[in-house]
C-alpha positions as CSV (number, residue, x, y, z in Angstrom):
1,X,-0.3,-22.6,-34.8
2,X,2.4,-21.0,-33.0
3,X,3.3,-22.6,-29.1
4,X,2.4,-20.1,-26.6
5,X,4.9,-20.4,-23.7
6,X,3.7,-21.9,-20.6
7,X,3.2,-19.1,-17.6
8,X,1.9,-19.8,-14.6
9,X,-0.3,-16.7,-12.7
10,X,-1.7,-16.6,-10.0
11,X,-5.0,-13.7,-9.0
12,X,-5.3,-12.8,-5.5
13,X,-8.4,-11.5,-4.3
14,X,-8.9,-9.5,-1.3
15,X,-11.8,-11.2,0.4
16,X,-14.4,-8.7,1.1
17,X,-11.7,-6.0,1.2
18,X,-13.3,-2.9,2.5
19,X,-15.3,-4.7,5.2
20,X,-11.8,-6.2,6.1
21,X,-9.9,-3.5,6.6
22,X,-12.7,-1.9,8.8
23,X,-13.0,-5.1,11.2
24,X,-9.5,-5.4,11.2
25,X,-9.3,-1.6,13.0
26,X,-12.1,-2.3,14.7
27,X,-12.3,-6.3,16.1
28,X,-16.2,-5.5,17.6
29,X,-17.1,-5.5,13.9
30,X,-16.1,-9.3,13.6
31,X,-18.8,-11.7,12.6
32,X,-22.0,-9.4,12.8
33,X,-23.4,-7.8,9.0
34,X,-21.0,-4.9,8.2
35,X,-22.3,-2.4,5.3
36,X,-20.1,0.1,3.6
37,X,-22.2,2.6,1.6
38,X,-24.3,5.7,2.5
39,X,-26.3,6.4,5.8
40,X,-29.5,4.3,5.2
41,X,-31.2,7.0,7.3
42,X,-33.8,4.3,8.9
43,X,-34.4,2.5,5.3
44,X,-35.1,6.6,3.8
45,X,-31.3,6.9,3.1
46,X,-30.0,7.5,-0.8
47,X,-26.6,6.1,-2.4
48,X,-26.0,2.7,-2.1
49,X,-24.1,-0.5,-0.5
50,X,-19.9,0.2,-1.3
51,X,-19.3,-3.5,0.1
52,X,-20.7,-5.7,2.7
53,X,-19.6,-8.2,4.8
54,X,-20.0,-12.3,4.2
55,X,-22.4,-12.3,6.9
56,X,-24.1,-9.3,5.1
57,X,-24.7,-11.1,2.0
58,X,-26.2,-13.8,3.6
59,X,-29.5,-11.6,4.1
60,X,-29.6,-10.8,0.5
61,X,-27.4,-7.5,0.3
62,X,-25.1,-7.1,-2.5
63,X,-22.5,-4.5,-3.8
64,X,-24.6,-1.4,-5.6
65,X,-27.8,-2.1,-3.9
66,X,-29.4,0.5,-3.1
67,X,-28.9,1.5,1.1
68,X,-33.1,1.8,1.7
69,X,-32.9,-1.6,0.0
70,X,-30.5,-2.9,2.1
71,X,-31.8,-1.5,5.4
72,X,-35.0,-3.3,4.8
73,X,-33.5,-7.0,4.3
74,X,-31.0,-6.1,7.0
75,X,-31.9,-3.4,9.8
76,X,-29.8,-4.8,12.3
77,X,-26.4,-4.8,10.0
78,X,-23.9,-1.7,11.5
79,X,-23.8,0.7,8.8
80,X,-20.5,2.8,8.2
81,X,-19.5,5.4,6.4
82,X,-16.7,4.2,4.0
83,X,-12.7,5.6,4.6
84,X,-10.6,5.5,1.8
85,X,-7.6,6.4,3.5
86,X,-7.8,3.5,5.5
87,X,-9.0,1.4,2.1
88,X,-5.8,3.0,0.1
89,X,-3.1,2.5,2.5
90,X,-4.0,-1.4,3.3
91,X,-4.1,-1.9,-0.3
92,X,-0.6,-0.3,-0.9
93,X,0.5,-2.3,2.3
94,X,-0.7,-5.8,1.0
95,X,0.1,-4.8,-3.0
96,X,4.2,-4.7,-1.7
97,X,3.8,-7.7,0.3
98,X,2.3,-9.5,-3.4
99,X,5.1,-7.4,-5.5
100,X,7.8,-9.7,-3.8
101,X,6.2,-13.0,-4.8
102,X,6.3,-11.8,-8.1
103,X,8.3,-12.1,-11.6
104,X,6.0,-9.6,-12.9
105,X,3.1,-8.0,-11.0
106,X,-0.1,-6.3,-12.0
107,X,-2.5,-4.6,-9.6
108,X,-5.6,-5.0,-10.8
109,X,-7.7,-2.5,-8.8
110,X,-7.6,-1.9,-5.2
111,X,-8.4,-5.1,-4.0
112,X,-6.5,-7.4,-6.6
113,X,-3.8,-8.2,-8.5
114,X,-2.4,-10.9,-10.6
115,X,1.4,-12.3,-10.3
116,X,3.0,-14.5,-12.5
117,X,5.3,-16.3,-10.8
118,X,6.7,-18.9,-13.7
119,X,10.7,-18.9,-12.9
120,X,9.5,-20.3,-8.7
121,X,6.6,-22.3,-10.3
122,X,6.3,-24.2,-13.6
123,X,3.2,-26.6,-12.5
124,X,0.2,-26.9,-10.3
125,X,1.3,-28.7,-7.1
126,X,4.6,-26.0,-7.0
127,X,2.6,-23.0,-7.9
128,X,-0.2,-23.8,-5.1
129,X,2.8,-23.6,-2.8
130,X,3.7,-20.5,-3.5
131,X,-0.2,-19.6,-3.3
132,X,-0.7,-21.1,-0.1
133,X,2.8,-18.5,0.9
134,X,1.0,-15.5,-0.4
135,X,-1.3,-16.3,1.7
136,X,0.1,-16.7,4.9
137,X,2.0,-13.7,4.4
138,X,-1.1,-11.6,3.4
139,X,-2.9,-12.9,6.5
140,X,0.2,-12.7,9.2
141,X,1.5,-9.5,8.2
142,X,-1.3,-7.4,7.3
143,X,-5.0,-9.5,9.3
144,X,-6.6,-10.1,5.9
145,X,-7.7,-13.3,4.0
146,X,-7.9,-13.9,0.3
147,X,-8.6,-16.0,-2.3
148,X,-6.5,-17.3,-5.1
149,X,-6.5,-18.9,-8.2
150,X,-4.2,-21.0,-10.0
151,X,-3.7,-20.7,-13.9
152,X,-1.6,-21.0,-16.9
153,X,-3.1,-17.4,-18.1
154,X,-4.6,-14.4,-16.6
155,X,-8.7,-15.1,-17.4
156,X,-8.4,-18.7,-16.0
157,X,-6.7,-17.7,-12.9
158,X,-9.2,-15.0,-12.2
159,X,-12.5,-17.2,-13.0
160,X,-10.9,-19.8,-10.1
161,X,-10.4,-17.3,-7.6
162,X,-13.8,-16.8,-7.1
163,X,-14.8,-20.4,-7.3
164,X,-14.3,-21.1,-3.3
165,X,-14.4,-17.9,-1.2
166,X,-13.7,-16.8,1.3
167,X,-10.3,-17.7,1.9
168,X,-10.2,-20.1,-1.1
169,X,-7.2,-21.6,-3.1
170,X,-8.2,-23.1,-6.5
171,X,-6.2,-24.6,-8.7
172,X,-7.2,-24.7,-12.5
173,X,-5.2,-28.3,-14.6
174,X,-2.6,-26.4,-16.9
175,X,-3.3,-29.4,-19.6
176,X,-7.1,-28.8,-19.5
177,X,-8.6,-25.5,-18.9
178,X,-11.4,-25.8,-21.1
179,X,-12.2,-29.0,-19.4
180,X,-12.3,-27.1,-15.9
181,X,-14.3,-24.0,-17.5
182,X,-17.0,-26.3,-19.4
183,X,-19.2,-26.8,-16.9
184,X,-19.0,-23.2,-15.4
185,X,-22.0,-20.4,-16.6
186,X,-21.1,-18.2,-19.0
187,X,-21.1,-15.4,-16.5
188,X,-17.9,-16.6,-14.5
189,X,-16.1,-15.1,-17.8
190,X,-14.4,-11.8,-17.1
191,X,-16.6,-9.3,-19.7
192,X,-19.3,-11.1,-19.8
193,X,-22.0,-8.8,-17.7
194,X,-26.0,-9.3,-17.4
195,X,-27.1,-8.2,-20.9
196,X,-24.5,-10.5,-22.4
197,X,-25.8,-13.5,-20.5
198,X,-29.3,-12.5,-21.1
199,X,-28.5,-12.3,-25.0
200,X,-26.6,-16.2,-24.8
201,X,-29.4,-17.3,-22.8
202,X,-32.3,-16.4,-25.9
203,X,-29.6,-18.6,-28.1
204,X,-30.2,-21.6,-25.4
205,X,-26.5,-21.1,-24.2
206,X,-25.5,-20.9,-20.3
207,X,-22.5,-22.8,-20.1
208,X,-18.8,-22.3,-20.9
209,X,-19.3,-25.8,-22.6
210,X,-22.1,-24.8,-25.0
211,X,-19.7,-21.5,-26.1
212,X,-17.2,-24.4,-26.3
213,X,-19.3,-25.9,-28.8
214,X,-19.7,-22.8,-31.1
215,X,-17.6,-22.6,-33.9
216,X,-15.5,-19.7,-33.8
217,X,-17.1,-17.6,-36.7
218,X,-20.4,-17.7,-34.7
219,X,-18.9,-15.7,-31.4
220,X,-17.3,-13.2,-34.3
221,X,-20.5,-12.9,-36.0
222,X,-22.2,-11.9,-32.5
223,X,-19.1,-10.4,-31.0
224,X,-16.9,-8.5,-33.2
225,X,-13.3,-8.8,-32.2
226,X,-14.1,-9.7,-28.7
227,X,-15.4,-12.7,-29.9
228,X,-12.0,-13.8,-30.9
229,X,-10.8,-13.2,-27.1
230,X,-13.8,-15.1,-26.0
231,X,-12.7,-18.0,-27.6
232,X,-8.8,-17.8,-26.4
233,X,-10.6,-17.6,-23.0
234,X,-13.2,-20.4,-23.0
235,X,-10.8,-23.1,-24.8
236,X,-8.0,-21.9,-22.5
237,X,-5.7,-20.6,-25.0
238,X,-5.9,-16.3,-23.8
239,X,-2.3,-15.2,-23.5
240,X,-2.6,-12.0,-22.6
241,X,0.7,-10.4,-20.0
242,X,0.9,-9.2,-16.6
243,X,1.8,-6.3,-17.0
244,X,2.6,-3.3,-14.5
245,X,-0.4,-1.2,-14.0
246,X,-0.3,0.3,-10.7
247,X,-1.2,3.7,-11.4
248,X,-5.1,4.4,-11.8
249,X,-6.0,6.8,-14.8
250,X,-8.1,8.7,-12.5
251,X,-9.6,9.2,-8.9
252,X,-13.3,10.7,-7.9
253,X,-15.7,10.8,-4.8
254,X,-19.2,11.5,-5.6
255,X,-22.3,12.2,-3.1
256,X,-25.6,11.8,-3.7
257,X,-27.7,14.2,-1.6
258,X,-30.8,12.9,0.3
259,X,-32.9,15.7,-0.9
260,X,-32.5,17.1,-4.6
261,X,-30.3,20.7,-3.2
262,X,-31.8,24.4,-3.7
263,X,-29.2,26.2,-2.1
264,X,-26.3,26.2,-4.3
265,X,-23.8,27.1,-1.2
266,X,-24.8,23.8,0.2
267,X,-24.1,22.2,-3.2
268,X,-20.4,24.3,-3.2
269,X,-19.8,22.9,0.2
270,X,-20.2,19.6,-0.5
271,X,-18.0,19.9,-3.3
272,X,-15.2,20.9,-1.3
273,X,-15.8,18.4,1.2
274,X,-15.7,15.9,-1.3
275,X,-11.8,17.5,-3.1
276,X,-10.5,16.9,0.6
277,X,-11.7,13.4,1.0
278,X,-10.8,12.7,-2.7
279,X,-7.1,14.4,-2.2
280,X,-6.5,11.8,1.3
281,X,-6.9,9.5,-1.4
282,X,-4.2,11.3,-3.9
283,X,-1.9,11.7,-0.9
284,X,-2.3,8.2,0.9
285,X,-1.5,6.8,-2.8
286,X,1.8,8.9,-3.4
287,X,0.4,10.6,-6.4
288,X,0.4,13.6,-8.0
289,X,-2.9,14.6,-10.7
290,X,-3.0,17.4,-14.0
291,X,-6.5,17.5,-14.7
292,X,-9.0,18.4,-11.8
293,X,-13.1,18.4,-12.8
294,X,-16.3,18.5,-11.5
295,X,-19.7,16.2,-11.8
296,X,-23.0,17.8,-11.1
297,X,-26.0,16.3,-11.7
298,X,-29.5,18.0,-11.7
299,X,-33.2,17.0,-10.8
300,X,-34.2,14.6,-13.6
301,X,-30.2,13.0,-14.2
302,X,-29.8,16.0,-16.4
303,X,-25.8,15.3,-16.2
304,X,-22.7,17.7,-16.8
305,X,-18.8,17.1,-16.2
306,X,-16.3,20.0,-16.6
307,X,-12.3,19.7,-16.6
308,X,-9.8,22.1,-16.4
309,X,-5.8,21.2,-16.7
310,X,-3.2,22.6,-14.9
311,X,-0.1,23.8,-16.1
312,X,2.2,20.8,-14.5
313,X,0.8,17.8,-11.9
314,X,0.6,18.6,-8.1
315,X,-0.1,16.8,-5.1
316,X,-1.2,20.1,-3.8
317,X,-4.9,20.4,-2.7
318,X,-5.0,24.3,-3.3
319,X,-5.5,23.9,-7.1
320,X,-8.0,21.4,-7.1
321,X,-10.3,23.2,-4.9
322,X,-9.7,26.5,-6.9
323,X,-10.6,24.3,-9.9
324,X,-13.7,22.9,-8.3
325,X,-15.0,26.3,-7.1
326,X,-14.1,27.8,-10.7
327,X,-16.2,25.0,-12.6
328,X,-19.3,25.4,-10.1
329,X,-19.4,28.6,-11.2
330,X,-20.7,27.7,-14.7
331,X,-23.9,26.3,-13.0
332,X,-24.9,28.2,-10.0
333,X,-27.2,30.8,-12.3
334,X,-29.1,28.1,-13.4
335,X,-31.5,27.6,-10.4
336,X,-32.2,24.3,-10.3
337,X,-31.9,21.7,-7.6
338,X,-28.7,19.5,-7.7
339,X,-29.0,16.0,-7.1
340,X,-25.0,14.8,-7.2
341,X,-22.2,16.4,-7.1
342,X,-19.0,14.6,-7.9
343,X,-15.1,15.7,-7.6
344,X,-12.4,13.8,-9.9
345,X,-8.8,14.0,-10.5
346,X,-6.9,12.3,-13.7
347,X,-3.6,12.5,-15.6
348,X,-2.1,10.6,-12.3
349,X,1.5,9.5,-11.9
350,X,3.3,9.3,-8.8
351,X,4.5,12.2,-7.1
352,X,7.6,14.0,-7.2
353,X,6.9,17.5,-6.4
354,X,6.5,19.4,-3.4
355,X,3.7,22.0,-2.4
356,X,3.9,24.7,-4.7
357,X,1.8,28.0,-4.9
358,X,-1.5,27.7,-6.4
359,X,-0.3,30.4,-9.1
360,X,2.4,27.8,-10.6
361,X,-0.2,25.2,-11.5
362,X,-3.7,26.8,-12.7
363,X,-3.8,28.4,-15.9
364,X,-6.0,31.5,-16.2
């Protein structure tokens, strides 16, 4: 077998971003249970928890409850709406700081990103330096925390991340990652979600050690092709790059109404609410979108997205609420009472335009 070259990475995690970024603007928020998500309208509320606070969690609350859940474990938590200007514009903030530890630099989502750092760092005690740097600067120049972990590839970093937060710095051996990941549950692997785990726990399998044990034609019998990643990953050898990836494929904002909606102007209005909120985000991220479209969802999850592409990308919010009142029109006959409604934007790249008129970028 060929030698793989040696990286070292490091994955930087945002502790408990959105939550962070709100007590940092507001410093009464410190130390109580904070929950991002929808109102919980006294435990009657629909939508669910965005992110909650450490002190949160401790009461049982989780990201993707739903809010009435929530309220009911945690009544006295402060409850905010969330604000993803605020969210996009720390993230941009702290992703520049990261880009200058960097040899290369990935961002992966809004809250974290991996680095690889090789030419400043060829072994453990050198690259937890520079990871005990990152995060000075992440906490003196922008009031946030995170965690970071340590690794000679991308999944290994990211699985020791999590391993002590908040605030956490773990370092994975480069000469034994499988030895580190054997004792860990299958579900620390990136990919590996709750039916996954279920399905390895029927075979008698929830550690990384007992995959470890599998010869490799048994994970490609049950996993396809991903069962040949799997195995890179759990006996340390994944070598996949950091590479750039800064700019999302596509941006939405959704709301879930409290009561299923009748009056289709109520449903309109929403909808144009939510193509300002979502175009903050467009703006605050220095991006320009092509495709604008619509998600409505009816009484009984009956779903439906529409799209409609413009003739070149904008960062103009004129032609995405044309778009948006053009695509409603499909559905307003039909009578029925509207659960969701949803805004999105895609085809994004950053932006290099001006405002233009909204007759240069919809086509008829």
């Amino acid at each position: 077998m060929m030698q793989l070259e040696r990286r070292t990475i490091l994955h930087v995690d945002l502790d408990a971003f959105y939550v962070s970024a709100e007590v940092r603007e507001r410093p009464e928020l410190k130390g109580i249970p904070v929950v991002v998500g929808a109102d919980p309208e006294g435990g009657q509320g629909r939508g669910v928890v965005i992110a909650c606070s450490y002190e949160a969690r401790k009461f049982g609350l989780r990201s993707g409850m739903p809010i009435s859940q929530a309220f009911r474990l945690c009544p006295q938590a402060k409850y905010i709406p969330p604000d993803w200007g605020l969210y996009e514009r720390a993230s941009e903030e702290v992703m520049k700081t990261l880009r200058g530890f960097a040899d290369r630099f990935e961002k992966g989502s809004i809250d974290e990103a991996y680095l690889d750092i090789t030419s400043r760092a060829a072994d453990e005690r050198s690259a937890a330096g520079v990871a005990a740097e990152v995060k000075r600067a992440v906490r003196e120049q922008h009031g946030l925390t995170c965690s970071i972990g340590v690794g000679p590839n991308k999944s290994s970093a990211k699985i020791a991340s999590d391993r002590n937060k908040p605030d956490g710095l773990t370092v994975v051996p480069f000469g034994d990652v499988a030895g580190f990941l054997a004792p860990l549950p299958v579900g620390v692997v990136p990919g590996i979600g709750r039916k996954t785990q279920d399905f390895l726990s029927e075979k008698g399998i929830t550690t990384i050690r007992q995959l470890q044990e599998l010869e490799g034609k048994q994970l490609l019998s049950w996993f396809g092709k991903n069962g040949v990643w799997l195995w890179g990953v759990i006996h340390g050898e994944e070598n996949v790059e950091v590479k750039q990836q800064e700019i999302p494929k596509s941006l939405s904002v959704e709301r879930t109404f409290k009561d299923d909606v009748k009056d289709f102007r109520e449903v309109r209005k929403e909808a144009a609410d939510g193509a300002a909120e979502l175009m903050r985000r467009v703006k605050s991220g220095g991006y320009s979108y092509r495709v604008a479209g619509i998600k409505i969802r009816f009484r009984g999850f009956e779903t439906h997205t529409r799209e409609k592409t413009l003739v070149s990308h904008t960062d103009d919010e004129r032609p995405l609420a044309e778009a948006v009142e053009k695509l409603l029109d499909e559905f307003e006959t039909r009578k029925e009472p509207v659960r969701l409604i949803g805004i999105r934007v895609a085809d994004i790249q950053r932006s290099t335009s001006g405002p233009s008129r909204l007759d240069d970028w919809i086509r008829g």
